[in-house]
mmCIF entry with sequence, helices, sheets and N, C-alpha, C, O atoms, coordinates in Angstrom:
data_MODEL
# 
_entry.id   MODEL 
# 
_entity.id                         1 
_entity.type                       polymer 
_entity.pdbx_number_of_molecules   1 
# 
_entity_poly.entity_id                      1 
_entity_poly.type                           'polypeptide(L)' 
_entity_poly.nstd_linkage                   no 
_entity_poly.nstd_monomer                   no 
_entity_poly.pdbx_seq_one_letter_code       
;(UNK)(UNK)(UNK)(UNK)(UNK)(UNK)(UNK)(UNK)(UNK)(UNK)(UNK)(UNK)(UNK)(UNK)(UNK)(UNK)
(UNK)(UNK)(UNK)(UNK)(UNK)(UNK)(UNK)(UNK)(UNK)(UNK)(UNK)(UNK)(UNK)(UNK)(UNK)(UNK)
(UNK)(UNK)(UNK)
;
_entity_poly.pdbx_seq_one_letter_code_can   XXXXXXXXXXXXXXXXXXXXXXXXXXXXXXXXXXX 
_entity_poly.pdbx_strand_id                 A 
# 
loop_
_entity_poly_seq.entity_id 
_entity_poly_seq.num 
_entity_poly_seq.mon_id 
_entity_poly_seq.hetero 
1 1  UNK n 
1 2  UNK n 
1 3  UNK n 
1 4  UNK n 
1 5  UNK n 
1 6  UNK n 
1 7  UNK n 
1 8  UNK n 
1 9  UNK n 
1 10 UNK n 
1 11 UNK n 
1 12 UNK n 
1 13 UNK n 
1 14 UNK n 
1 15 UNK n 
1 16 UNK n 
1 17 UNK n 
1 18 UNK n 
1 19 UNK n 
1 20 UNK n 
1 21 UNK n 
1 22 UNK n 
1 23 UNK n 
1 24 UNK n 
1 25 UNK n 
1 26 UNK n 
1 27 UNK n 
1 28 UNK n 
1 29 UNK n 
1 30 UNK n 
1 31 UNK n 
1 32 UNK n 
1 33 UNK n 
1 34 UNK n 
1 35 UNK n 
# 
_struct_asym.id          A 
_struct_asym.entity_id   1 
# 
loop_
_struct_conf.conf_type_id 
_struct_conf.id 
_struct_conf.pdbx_PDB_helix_id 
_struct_conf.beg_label_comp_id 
_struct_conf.beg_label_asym_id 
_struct_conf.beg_label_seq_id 
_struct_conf.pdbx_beg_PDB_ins_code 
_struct_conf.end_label_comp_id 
_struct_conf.end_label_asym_id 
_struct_conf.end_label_seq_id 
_struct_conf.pdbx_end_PDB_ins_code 
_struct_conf.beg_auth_comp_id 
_struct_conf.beg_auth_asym_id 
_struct_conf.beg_auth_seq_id 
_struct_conf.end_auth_comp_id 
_struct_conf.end_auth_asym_id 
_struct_conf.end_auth_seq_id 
_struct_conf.pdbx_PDB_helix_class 
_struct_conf.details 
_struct_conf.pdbx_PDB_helix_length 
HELX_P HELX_P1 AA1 UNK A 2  ? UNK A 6  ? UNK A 2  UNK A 6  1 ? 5  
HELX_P HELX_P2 AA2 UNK A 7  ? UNK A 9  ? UNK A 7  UNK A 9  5 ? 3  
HELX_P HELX_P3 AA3 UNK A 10 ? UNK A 27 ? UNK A 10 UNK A 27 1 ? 18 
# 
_struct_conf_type.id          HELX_P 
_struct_conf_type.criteria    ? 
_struct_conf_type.reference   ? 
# 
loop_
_atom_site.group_PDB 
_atom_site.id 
_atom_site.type_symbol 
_atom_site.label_atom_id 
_atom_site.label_alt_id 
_atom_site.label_comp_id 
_atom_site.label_asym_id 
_atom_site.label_entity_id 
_atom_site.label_seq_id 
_atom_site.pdbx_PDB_ins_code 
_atom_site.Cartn_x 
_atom_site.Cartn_y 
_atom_site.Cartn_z 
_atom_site.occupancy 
_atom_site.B_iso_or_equiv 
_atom_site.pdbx_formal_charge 
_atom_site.auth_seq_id 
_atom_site.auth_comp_id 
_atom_site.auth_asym_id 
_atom_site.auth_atom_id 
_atom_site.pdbx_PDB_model_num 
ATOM 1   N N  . UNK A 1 1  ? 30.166 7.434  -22.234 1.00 0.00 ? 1  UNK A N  1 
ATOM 2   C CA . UNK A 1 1  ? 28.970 7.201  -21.425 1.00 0.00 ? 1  UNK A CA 1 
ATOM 3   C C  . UNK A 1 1  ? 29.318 7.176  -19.935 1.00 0.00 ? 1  UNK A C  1 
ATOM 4   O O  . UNK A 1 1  ? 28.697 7.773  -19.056 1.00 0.00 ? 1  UNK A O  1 
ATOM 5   N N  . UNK A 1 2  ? 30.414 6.391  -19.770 1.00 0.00 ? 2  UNK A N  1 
ATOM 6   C CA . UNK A 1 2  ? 30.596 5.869  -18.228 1.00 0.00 ? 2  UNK A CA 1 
ATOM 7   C C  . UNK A 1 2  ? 31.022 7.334  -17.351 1.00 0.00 ? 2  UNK A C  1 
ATOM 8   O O  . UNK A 1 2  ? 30.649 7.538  -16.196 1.00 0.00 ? 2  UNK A O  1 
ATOM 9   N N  . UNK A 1 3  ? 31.925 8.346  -18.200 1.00 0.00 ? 3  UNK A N  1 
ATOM 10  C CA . UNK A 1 3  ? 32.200 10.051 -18.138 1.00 0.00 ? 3  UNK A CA 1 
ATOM 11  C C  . UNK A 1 3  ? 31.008 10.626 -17.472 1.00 0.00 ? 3  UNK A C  1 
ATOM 12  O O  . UNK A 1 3  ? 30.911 11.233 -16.405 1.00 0.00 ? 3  UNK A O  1 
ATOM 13  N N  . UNK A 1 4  ? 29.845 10.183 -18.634 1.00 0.00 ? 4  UNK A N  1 
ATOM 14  C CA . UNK A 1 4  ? 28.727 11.438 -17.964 1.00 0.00 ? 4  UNK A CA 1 
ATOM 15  C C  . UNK A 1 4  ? 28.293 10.819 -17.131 1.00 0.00 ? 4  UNK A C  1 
ATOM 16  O O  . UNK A 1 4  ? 27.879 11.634 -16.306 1.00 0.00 ? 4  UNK A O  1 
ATOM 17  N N  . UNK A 1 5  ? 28.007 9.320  -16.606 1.00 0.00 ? 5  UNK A N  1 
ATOM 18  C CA . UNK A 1 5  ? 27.136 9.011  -15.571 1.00 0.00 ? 5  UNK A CA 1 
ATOM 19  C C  . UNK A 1 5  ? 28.035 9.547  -14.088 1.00 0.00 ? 5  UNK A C  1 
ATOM 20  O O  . UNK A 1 5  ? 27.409 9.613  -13.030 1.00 0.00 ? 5  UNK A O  1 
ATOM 21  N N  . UNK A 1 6  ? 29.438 9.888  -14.130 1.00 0.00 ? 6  UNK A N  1 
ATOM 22  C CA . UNK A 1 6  ? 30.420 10.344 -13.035 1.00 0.00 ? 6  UNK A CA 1 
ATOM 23  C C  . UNK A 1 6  ? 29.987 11.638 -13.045 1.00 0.00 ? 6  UNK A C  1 
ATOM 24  O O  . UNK A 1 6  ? 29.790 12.088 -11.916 1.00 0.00 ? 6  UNK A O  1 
ATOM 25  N N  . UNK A 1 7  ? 29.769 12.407 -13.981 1.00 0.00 ? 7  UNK A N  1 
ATOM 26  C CA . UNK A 1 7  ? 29.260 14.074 -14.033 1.00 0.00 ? 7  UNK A CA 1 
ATOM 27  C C  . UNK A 1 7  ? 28.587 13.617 -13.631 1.00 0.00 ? 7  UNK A C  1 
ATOM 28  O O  . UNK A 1 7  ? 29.200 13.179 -12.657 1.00 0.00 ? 7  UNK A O  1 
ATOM 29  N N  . UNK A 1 8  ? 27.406 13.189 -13.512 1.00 0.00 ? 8  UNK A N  1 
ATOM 30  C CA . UNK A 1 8  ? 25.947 13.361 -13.211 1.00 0.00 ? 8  UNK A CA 1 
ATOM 31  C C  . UNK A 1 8  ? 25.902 12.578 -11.616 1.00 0.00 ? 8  UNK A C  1 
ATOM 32  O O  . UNK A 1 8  ? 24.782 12.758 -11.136 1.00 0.00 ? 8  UNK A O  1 
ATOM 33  N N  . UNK A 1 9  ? 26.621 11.932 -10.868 1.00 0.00 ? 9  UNK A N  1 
ATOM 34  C CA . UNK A 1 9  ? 26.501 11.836 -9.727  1.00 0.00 ? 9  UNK A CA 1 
ATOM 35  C C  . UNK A 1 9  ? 27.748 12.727 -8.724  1.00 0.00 ? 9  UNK A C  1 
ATOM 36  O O  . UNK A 1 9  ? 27.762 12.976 -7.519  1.00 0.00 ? 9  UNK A O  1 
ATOM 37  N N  . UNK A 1 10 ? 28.449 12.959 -9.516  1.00 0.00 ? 10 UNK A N  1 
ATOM 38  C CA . UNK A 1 10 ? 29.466 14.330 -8.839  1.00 0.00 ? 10 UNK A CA 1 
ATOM 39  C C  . UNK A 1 10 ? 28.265 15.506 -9.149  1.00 0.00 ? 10 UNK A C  1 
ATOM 40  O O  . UNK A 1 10 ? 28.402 16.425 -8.341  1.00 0.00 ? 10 UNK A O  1 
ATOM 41  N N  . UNK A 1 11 ? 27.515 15.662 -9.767  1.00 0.00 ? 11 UNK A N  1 
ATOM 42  C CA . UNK A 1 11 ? 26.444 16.756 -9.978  1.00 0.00 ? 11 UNK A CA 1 
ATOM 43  C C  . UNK A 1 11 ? 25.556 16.602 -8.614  1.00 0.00 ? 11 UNK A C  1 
ATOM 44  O O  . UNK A 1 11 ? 25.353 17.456 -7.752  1.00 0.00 ? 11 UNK A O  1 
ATOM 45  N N  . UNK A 1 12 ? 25.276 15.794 -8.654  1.00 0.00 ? 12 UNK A N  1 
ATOM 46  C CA . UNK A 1 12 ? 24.037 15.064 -7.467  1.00 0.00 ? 12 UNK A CA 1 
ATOM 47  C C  . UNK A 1 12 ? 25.111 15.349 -5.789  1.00 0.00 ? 12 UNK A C  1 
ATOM 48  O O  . UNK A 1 12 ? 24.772 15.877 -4.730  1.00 0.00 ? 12 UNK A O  1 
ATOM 49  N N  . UNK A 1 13 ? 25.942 14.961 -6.056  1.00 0.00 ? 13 UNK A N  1 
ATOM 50  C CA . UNK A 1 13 ? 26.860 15.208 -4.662  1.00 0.00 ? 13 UNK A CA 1 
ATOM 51  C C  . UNK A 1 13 ? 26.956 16.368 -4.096  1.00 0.00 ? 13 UNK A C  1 
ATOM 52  O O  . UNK A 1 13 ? 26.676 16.567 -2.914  1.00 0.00 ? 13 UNK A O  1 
ATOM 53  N N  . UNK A 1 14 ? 27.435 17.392 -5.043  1.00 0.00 ? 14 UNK A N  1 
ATOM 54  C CA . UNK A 1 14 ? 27.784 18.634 -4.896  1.00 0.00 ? 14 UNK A CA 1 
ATOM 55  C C  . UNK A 1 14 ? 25.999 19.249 -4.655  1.00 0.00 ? 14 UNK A C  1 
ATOM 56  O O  . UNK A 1 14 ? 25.885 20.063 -3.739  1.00 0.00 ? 14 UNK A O  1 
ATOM 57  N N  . UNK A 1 15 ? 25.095 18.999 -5.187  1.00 0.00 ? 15 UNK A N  1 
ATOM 58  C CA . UNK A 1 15 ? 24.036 19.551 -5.241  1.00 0.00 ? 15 UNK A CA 1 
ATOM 59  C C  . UNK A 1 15 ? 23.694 19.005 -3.850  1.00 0.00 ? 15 UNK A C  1 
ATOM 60  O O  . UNK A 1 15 ? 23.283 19.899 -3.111  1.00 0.00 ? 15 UNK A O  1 
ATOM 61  N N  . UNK A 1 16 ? 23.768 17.254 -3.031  1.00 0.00 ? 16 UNK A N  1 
ATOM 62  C CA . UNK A 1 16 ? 23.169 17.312 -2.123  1.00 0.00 ? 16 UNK A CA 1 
ATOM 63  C C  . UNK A 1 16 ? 24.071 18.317 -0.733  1.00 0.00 ? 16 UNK A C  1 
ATOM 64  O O  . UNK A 1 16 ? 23.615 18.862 0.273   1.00 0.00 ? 16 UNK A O  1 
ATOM 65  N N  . UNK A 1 17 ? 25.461 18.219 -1.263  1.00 0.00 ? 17 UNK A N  1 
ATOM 66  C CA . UNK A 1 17 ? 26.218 18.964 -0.350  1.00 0.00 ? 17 UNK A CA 1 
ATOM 67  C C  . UNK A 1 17 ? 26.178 20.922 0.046   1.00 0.00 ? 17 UNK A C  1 
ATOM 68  O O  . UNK A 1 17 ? 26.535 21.644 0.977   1.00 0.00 ? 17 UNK A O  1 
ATOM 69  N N  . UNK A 1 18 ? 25.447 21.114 -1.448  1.00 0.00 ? 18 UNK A N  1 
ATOM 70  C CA . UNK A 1 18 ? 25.081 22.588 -1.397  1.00 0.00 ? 18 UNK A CA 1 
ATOM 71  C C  . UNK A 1 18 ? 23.683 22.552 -0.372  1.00 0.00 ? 18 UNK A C  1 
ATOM 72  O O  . UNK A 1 18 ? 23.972 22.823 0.794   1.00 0.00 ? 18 UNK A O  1 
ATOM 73  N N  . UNK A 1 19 ? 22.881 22.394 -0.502  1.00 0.00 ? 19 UNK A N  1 
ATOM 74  C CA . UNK A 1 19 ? 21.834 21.600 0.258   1.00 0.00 ? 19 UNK A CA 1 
ATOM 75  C C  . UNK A 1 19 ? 22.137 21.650 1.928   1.00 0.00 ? 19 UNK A C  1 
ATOM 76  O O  . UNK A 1 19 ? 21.785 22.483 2.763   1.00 0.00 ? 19 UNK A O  1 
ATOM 77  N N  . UNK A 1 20 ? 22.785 20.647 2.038   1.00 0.00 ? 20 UNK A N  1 
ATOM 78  C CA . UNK A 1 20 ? 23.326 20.535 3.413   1.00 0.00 ? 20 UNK A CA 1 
ATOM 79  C C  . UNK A 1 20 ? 23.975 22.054 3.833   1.00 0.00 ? 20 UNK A C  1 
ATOM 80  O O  . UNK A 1 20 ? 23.658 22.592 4.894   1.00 0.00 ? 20 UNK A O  1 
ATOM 81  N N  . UNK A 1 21 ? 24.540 22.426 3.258   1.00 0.00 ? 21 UNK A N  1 
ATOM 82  C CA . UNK A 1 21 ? 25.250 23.563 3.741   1.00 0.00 ? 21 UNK A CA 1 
ATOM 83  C C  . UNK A 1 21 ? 24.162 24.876 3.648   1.00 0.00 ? 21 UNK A C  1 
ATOM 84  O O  . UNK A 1 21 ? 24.307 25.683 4.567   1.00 0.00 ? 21 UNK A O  1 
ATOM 85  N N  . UNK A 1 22 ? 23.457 25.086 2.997   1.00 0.00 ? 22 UNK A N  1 
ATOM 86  C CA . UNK A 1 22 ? 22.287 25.937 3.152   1.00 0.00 ? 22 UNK A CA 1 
ATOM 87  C C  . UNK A 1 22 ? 21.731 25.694 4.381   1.00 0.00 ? 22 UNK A C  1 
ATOM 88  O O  . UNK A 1 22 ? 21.693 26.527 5.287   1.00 0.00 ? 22 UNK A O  1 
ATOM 89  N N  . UNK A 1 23 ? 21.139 24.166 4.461   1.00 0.00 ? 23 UNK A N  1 
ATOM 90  C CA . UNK A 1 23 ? 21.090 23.966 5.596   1.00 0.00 ? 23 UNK A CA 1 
ATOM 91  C C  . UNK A 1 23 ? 21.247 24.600 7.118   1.00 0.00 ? 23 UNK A C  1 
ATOM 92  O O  . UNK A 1 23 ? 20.568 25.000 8.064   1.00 0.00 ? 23 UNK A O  1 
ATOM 93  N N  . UNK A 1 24 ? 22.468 24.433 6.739   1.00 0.00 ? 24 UNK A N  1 
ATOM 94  C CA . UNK A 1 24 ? 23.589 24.640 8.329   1.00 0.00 ? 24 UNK A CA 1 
ATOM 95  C C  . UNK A 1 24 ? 23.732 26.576 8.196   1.00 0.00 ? 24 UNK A C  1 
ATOM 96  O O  . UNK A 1 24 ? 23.822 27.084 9.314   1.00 0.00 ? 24 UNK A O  1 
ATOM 97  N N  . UNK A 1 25 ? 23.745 27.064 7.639   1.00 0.00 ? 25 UNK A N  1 
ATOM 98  C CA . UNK A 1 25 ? 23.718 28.576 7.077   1.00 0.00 ? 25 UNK A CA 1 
ATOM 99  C C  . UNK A 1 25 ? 22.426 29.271 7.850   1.00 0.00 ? 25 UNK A C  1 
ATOM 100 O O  . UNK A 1 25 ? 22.326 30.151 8.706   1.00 0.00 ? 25 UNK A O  1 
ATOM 101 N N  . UNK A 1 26 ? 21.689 28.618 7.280   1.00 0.00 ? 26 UNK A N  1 
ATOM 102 C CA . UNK A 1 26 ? 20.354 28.948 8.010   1.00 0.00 ? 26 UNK A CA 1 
ATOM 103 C C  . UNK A 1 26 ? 20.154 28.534 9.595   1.00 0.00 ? 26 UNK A C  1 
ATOM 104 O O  . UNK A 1 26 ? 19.588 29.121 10.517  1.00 0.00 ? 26 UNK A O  1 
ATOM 105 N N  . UNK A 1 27 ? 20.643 27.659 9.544   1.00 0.00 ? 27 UNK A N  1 
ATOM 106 C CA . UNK A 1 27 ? 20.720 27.468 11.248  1.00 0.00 ? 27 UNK A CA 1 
ATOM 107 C C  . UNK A 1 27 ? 21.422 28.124 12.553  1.00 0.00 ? 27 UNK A C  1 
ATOM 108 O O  . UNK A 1 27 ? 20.879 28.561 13.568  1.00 0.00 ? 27 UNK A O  1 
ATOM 109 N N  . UNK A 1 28 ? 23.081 28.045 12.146  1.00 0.00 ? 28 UNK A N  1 
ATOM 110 C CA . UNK A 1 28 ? 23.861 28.823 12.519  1.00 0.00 ? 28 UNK A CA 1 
ATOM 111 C C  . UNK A 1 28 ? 25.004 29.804 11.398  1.00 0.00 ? 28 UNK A C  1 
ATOM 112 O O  . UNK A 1 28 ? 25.040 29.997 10.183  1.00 0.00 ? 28 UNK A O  1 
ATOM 113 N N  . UNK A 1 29 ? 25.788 30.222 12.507  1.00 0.00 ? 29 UNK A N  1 
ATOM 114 C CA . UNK A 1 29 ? 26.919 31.135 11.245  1.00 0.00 ? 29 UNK A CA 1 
ATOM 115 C C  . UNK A 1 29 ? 27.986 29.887 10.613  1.00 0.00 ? 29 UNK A C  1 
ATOM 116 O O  . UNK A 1 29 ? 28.328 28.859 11.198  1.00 0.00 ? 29 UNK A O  1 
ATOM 117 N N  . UNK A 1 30 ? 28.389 30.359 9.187   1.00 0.00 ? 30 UNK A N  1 
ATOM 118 C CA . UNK A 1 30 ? 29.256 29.387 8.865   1.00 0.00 ? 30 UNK A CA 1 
ATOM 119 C C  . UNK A 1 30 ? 30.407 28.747 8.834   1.00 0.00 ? 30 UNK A C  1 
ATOM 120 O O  . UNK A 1 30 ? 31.047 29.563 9.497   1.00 0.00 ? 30 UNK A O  1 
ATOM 121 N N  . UNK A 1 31 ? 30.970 28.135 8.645   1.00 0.00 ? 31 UNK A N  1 
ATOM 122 C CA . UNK A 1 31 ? 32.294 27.822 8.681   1.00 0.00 ? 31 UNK A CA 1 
ATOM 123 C C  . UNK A 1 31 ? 32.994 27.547 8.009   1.00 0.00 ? 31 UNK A C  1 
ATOM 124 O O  . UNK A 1 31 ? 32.596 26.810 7.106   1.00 0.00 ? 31 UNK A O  1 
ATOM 125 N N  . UNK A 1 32 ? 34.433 27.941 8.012   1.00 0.00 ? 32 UNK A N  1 
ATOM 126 C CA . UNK A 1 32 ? 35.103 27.902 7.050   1.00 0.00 ? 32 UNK A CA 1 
ATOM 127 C C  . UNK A 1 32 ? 35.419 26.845 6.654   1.00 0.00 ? 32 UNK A C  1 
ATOM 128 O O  . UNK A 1 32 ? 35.352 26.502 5.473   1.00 0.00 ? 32 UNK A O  1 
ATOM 129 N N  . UNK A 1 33 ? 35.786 26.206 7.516   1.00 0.00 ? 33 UNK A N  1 
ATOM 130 C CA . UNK A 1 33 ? 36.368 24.784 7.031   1.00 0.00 ? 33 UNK A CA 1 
ATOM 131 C C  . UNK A 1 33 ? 34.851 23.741 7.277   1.00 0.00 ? 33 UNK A C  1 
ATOM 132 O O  . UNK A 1 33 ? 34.249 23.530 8.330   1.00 0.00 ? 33 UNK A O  1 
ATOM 133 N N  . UNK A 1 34 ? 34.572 23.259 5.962   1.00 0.00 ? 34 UNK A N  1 
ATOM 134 C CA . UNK A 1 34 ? 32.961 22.586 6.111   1.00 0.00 ? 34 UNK A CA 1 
ATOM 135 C C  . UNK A 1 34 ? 33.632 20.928 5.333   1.00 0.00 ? 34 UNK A C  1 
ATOM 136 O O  . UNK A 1 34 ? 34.608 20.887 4.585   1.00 0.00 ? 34 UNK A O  1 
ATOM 137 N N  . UNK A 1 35 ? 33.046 20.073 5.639   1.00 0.00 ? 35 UNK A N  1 
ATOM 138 C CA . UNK A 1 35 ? 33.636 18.966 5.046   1.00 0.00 ? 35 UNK A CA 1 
ATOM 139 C C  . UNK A 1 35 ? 32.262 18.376 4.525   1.00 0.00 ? 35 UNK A C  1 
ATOM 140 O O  . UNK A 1 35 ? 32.245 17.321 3.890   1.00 0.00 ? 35 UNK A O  1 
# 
């Protein structure tokens, strides 16, 4: 149980971090090194 609730907010992370980086894509050009 305690496994998937870590998938499921490493899911949520990566998803708000894809997000953010669309973001920034759309705004300006990207970068390689993105943190």
């Amino acid at each position: 149980m305690k496994k998937q609730d870590d998938l499921k907010s490493t899911a949520l992370k990566f998803a708000l971090l894809a997000k953010k980086s669309s973001k920034q894509l759309g705004l300006r050009k990207p970068q390689k090194s993105v943190k």
